[in-house]
C-alpha positions in Angstrom: -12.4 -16.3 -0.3 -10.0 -16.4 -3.6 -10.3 -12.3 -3.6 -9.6 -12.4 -0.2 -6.1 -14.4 -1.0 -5.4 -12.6 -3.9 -5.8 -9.5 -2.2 -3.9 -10.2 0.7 -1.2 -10.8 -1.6 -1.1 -8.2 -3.6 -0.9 -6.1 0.2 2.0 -8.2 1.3 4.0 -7.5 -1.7 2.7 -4.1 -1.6 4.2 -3.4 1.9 7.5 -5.8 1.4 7.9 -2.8 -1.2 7.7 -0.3 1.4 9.7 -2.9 3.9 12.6 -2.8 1.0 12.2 1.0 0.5 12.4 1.8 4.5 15.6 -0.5 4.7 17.6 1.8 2.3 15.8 5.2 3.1 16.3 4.3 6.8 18.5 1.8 7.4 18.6 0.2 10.9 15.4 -1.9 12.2 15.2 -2.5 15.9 13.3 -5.4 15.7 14.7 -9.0 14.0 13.4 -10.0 10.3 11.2 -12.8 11.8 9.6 -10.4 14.4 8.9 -7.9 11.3 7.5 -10.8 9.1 5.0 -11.9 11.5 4.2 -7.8 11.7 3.8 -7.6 8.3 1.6 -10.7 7.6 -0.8 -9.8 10.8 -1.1 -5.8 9.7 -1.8 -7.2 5.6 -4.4 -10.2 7.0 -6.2 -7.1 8.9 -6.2 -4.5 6.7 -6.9 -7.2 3.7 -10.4 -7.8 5.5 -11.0 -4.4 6.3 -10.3 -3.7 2.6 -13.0 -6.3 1.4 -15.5 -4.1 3.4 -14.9 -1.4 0.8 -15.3 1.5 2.8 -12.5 4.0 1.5 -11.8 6.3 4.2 -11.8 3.3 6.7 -9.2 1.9 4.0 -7.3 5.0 4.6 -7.5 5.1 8.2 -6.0 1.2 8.4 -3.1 1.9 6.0 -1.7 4.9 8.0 -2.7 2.5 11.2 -0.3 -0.3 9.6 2.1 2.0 8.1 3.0 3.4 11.3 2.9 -0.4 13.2 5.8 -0.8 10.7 7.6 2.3 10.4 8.3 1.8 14.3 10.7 -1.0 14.0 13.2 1.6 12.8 15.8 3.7 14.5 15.0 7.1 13.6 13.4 10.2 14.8 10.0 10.7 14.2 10.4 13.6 11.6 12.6 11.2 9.6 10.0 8.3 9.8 7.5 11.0 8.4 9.2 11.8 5.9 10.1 8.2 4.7 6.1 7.6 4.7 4.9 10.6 3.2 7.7 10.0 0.1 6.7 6.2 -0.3 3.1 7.4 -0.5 3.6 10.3 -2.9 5.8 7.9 -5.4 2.4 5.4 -5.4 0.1 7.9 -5.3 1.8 8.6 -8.7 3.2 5.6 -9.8 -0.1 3.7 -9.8 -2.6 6.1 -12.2 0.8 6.3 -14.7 1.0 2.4 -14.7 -3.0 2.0 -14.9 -2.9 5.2 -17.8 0.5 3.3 -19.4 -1.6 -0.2 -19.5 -4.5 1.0 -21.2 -2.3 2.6 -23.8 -0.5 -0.6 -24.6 -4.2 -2.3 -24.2 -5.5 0.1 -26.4 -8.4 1.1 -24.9 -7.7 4.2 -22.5 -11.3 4.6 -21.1 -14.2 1.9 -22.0 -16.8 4.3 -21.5 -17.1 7.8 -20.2 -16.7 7.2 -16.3 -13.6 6.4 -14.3 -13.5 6.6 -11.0 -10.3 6.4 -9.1 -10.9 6.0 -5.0 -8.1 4.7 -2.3 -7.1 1.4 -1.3 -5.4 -0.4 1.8 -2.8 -0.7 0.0 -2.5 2.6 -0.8 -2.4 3.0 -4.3 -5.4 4.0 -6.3 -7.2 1.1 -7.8 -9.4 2.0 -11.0 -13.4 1.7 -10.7 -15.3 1.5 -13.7 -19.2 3.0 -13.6 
């Protein structure tokens, strides 16, 4: 149950990243701030259990599911909306390998042994896997 809450957070400040991000790629939301925080907490309680399953491609499936829930409180055309996603998700698609890679230097130990296994997460990032 602690992963499960430690996870769940980790997703909810994940996608309050994404909220902030939207707000200044985007701009104006349609729905209130209390309507998108209940949004946000139900889509991170969901996809935190479906994360816990560890099934990546279902992981995959849920974070475009949730992305999309929250990308359509914005008033913007859909290309727009696309674009907004696809640029969040390229920026952690790269951000997170260079932090984990930038970590282990500082650490000191890049690689513990000869396998690393990078695989996708609700959240969208890549988490780190050792084997």
């Amino acid at each position: 149950m602690a992963l499960y809450g430690i996870r769940l957070l980790i997703n909810i400040f994940d996608l309050c990243i994404f909220w902030r991000f939207l707000e200044v790629f985007i701009g104006k939301r349609k729905t209130p701030v209390e309507i998108s925080i209940v949004i946000l907490l139900v889509c991170e309680a969901a996809g935190s259990i479906i994360n816990l399953k560890g099934v990546n491609w279902l992981n995959l499936i849920t974070l475009a599911v949730i992305l999309g829930i929250f990308i359509s409180q914005y008033e913007r055309n859909i290309s727009t909306k696309m674009v907004a996603v696809m640029m969040y998700m390229g920026l952690v698609v790269v951000a997170e390998p260079a932090g984990y890679i930038i970590y282990r230097i500082f650490v000191g130990k890049l690689v513990t042994n000869g396998c690393v296994l990078y695989y996708s997460v609700c959240n969208g990032a890549f988490s780190c896997r050792f084997g």
